[in-house]
C-alpha positions in Angstrom: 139.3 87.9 78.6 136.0 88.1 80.8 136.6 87.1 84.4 134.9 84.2 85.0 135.1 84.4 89.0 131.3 85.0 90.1 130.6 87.8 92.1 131.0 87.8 95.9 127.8 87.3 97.7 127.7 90.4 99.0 127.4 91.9 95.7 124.4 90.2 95.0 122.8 92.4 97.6 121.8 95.4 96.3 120.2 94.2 92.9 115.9 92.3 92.7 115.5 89.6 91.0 111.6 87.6 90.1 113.2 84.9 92.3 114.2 86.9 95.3 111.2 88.4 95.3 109.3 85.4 95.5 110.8 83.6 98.0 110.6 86.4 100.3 106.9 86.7 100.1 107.1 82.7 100.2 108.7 83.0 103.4 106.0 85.6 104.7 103.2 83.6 103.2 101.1 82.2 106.4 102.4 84.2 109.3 100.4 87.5 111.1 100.8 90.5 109.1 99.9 93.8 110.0 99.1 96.8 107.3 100.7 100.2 108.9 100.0 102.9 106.6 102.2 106.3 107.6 101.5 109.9 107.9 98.1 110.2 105.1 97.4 113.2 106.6 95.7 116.2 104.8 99.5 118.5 105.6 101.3 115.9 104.2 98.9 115.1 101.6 96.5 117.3 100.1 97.0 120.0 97.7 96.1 122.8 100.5 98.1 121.2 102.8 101.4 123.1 104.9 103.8 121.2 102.8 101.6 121.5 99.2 102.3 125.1 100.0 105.8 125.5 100.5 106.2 123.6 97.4 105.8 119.9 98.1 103.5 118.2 96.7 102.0 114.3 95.9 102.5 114.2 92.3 99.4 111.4 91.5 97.5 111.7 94.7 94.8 109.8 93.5 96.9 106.9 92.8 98.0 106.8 96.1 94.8 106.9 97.3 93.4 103.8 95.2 96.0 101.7 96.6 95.5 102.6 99.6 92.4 102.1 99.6 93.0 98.2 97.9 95.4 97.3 100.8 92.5 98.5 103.7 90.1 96.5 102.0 92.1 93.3 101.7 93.1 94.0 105.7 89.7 94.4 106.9 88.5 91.4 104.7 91.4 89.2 106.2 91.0 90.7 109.8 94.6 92.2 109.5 95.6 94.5 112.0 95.3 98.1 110.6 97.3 100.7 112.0 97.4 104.0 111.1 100.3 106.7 111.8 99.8 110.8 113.0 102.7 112.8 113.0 101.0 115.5 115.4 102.8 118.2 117.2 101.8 120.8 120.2 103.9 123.5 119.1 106.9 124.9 117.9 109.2 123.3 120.2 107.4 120.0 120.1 108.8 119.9 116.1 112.4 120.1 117.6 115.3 120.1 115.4 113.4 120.0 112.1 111.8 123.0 113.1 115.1 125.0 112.3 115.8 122.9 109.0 111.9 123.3 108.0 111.1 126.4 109.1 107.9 126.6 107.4 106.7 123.8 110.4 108.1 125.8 113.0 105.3 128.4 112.0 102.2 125.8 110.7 101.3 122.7 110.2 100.5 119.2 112.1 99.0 120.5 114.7 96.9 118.5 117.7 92.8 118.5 116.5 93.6 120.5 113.3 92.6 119.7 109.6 95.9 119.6 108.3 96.7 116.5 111.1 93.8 114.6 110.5 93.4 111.9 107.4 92.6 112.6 104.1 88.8 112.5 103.3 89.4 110.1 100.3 90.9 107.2 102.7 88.9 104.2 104.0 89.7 105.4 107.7 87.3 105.0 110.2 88.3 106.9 113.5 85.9 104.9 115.6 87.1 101.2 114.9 90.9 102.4 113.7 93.7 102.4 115.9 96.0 105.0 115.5 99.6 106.0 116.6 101.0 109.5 117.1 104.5 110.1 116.7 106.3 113.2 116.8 109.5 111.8 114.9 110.0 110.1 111.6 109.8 106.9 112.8 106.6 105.5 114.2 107.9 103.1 116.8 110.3 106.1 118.1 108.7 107.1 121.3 105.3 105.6 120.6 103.0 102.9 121.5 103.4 101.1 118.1 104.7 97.6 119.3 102.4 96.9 121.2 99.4 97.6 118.9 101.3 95.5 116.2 100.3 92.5 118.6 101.9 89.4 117.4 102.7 90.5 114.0 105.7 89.1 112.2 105.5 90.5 108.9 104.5 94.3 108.0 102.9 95.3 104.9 103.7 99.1 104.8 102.4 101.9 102.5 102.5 105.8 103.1 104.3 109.3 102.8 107.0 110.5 103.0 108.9 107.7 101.1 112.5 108.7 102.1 111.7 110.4 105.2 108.5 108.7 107.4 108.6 105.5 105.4 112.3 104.4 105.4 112.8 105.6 108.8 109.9 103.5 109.9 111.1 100.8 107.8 114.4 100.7 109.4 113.3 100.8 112.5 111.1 97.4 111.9 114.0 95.8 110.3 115.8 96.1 113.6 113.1 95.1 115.8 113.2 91.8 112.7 110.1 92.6 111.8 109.3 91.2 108.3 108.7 94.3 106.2 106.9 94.7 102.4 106.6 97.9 101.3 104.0 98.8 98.3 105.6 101.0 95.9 102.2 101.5 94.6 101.5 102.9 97.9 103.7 105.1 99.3 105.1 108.5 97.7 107.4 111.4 98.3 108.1 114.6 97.1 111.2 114.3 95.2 111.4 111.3 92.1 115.3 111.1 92.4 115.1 110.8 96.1 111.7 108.6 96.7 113.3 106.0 93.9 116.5 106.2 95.9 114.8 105.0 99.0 112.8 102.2 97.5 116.3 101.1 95.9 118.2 101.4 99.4 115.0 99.6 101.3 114.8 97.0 99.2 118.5 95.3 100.2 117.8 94.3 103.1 115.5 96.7 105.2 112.2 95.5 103.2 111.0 93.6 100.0 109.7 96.2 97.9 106.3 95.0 96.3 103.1 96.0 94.2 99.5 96.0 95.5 98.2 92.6 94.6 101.2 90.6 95.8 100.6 92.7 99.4 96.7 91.5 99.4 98.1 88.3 98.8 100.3 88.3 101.7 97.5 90.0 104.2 94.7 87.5 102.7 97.2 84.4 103.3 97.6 85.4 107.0 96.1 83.8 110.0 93.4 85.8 111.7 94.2 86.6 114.9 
């Protein structure tokens, strides 16, 4: 005979539902939101880029960048905060520790005023009215100036690459710091299905609300204006 004890709480945890959904951008609705899009730089991005050529590539980079370029538009048109992320390095020993497990960016790639670390052409980025944080980790708030260029921001619409790398370790990080996070799965990408689908899954417990496009315009149009 079928138990017919519900399942612990807990349990209900790791599973999405229409309804949690829903209530979670209800409970964003109305509050400042920010739109921090990570790492859309050429290396990490396009086809000619350091890590396109050790093997790692965007599979449906224009995708990417049509969302992308839907979330800018609705968070200039709402007067969102827009923040972009850099991962830029001096050198060899400014890449640290994943230097030795990714030895291909000991040698290349990243680097301050070159084309690989500035953004992709296709992108709605202006460098004279953008703000934009450099990191040198996978996190954008470790060692940077990100909080306080988030302002009064509760609630974080985030898109960008890598998924399971840049993105869920920024993501975490904002969880902790209870920021509000929604990340566009439209939006951000990796390099590896199994593993960028992984992350989504594991950010979408309780790190983040995992969303598409329009329901992130949505939230960024709904927001005050600061």
């Amino acid at each position: 005979m079928a138990s017919t004890v519900p399942p612990a709480p807990g349990a209900r945890v790791h599973g999405d539902s229409d309804e949690r959904r829903t209530q979670r951008l209800a409970d964003a609705s109305g509050r400042p939101c920010a739109l921090l899009l990570i790492d859309l730089q050429n290396d990490y991005c396009h086809p000619d880029g350091v890590f396109a050529r050790a093997g790692f590539t965007v599979a449906d980079l224009p995708a990417l960048v049509t969302a992308t370029n839907a979330l800018i538009a609705s968070a200039r048109a709402a007067g969102a905060p827009l923040i972009w992320t850099a991962t830029t390095w001096e050198d060899a020993d400014d890449v640290g520790l994943l230097g030795r497990r990714s030895p291909f960016l000991a040698a290349d790639g990243l680097r301050r005023g070159s084309w690989g670390a500035a953004m992709l052409d296709e992108l709605d980025f202006q460098p004279d009215a953008d703000r934009v944080v450099e990191k040198r980790r996978f996190s954008a708030f470790h060692e940077t100036g990100l909080v306080g260029e988030l302002g009064d921001a509760e609630v974080l619409v985030v898109g960008g690459v890598r998924t399971d790398f840049c993105v869920e370790s920024t993501v975490r990080d904002a969880f902790f710091r209870d920021y509000d996070v929604f990340v566009v799965s439209d939006a951000v990408a990796g390099y590896v299905d199994a593993l960028h689908e992984s992350s989504l899954r594991l950010m979408n417990t309780v790190f983040a609300q995992v969303v598409g496009v329009e329901d992130a315009r949505q939230l960024m149009a709904a927001a005050p204006r600061g």
